[in-house]
N, C-alpha and C positions, 0 to 999 in steps of 0.2 A: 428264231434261229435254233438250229437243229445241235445235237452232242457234236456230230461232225462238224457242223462248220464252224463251233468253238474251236475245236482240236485244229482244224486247218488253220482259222484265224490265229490261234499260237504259235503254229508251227511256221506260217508268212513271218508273224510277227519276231522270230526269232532266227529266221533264215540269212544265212549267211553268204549272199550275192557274189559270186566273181567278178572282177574287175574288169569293165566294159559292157558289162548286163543290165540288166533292170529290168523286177520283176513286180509282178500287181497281180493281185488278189481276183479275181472277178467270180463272182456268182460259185463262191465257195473252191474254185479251180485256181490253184499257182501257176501265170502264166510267166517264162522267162522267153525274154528278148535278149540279140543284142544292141550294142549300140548302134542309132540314127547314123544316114550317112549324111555328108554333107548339105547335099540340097536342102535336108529335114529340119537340118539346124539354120540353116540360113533361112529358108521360109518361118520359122519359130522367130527368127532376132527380127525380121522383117517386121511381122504382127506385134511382136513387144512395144520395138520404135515409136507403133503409131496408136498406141492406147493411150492416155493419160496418164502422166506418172503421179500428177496430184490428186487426184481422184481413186486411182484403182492398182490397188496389188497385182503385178503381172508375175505369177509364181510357174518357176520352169520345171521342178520338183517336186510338187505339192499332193502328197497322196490325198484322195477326198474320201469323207467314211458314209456307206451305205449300210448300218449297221443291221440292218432287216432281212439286208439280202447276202450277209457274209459276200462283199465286196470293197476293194480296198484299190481304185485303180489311180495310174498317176498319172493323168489326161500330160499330151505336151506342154498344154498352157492351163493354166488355172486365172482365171483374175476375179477378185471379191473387191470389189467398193471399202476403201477406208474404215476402217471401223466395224468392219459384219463379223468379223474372226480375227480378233487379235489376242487370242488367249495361246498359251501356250500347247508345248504338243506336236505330231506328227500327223496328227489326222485334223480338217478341215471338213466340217459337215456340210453334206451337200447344200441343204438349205441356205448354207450363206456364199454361194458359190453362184456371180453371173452369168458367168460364160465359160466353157471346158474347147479346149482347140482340139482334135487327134490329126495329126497330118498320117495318110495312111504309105504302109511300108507293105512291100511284098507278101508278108505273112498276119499282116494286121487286117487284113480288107474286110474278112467278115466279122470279128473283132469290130472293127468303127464303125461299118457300117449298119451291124442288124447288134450285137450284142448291147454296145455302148448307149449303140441309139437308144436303147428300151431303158438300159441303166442308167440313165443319163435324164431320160423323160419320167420313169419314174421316181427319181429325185427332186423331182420338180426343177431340173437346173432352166433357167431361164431361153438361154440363147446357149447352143451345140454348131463348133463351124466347126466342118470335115474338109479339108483341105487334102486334095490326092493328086499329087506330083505322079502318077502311074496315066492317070485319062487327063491330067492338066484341067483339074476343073475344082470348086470349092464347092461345097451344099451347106445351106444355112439354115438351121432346123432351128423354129421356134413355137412358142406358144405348149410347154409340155401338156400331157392331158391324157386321159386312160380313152384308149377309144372304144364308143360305146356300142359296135357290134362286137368285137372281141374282148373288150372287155382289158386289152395289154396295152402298159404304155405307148406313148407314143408322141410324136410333135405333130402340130395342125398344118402352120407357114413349114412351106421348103421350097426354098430361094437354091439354083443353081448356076452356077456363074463358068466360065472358062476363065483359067489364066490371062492376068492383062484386061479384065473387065472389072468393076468398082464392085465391092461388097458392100453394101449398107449396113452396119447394126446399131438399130437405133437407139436399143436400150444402154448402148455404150454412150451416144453420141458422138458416132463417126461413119466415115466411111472408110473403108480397108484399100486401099490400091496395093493392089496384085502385078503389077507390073514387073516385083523382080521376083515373083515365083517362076520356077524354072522344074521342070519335068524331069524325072529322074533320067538320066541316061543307061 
């Protein structure tokens, strides 16, 4: 990590969000949003519902630390297995992180779908579901891995589903019914 992305990393870590916002780190840049609209949050309680609660932390808030890449983002869903990260703190290491949700928003697209994706694979996170209420469709990106003519991360499996079609993740032990995702209007 470079002086700059200390200085940024301080300056995230001290920054003072308006109310309705929320903001994440990514690849040394402070990226501010506003608030999810509805559907966003309904398809999030959707997937909550149907994870295990005895089994795996379903966190809605949960910033993850890429500390290599001065990144600090707050996926919509976070869930870690019991036991992988119960220490205290605001940041959650990627390594002990399953599965990361983004449901994409008008301004997020390239964001979840090329940024995240790389951030996400190169963290080794397991299993990435992109859920996009804009095309009504999920993509299920597994297996992280550096691919080896470019050399960037990246996932192997990409499962894409429409709205209303069964999501399998197996490393969950489930499958997701998409049935009440609903396409942003």
């Amino acid at each position: 990590m470079t002086a700059i992305d200390d200085r940024m990393t301080g300056i995230f870590e001290n920054l003072e969000v308006p109310e309705g916002f929320k903001a994440e780190l990514i690849r040394g840049e402070i990226v501010m949003m506003a608030g999810p609209e509805m559907a966003h949050n309904l398809i999030v309680e959707s997937i909550v519902d149907q994870i295990p609660r005895a089994r795996w932390h379903r966190l809605q808030t949960q910033d993850v630390a890429f500390p290599a890449d001065a990144s600090e983002p707050q996926p919509d869903l976070v869930v870690i297995e019991r036991g992988a990260a119960d220490g205290p703190g605001r940041l959650v290491p990627a390594p002990a992180v399953t599965l990361v949700v983004e449901v994409v928003s008008k301004t997020s697209v390239l964001r979840d779908y090329r940024t995240k994706r790389e951030l996400y694979a190169e963290g080794a996170i397991p299993v990435y579901l992109i859920v996009d209420p804009i095309k009504g469709l999920c993509v299920l990106l597994t297996e992280p891995t550096r691919a080896a003519a470019s050399g960037l991360p990246d996932y192997v499996a990409e499962r894409t589903t429409k709205f209303g079609e069964p999501v399998p993740v197996d490393l969950l032990g489930i499958t997701l019914d998409t049935a009440e995702f609903r396409p942003y209007s």
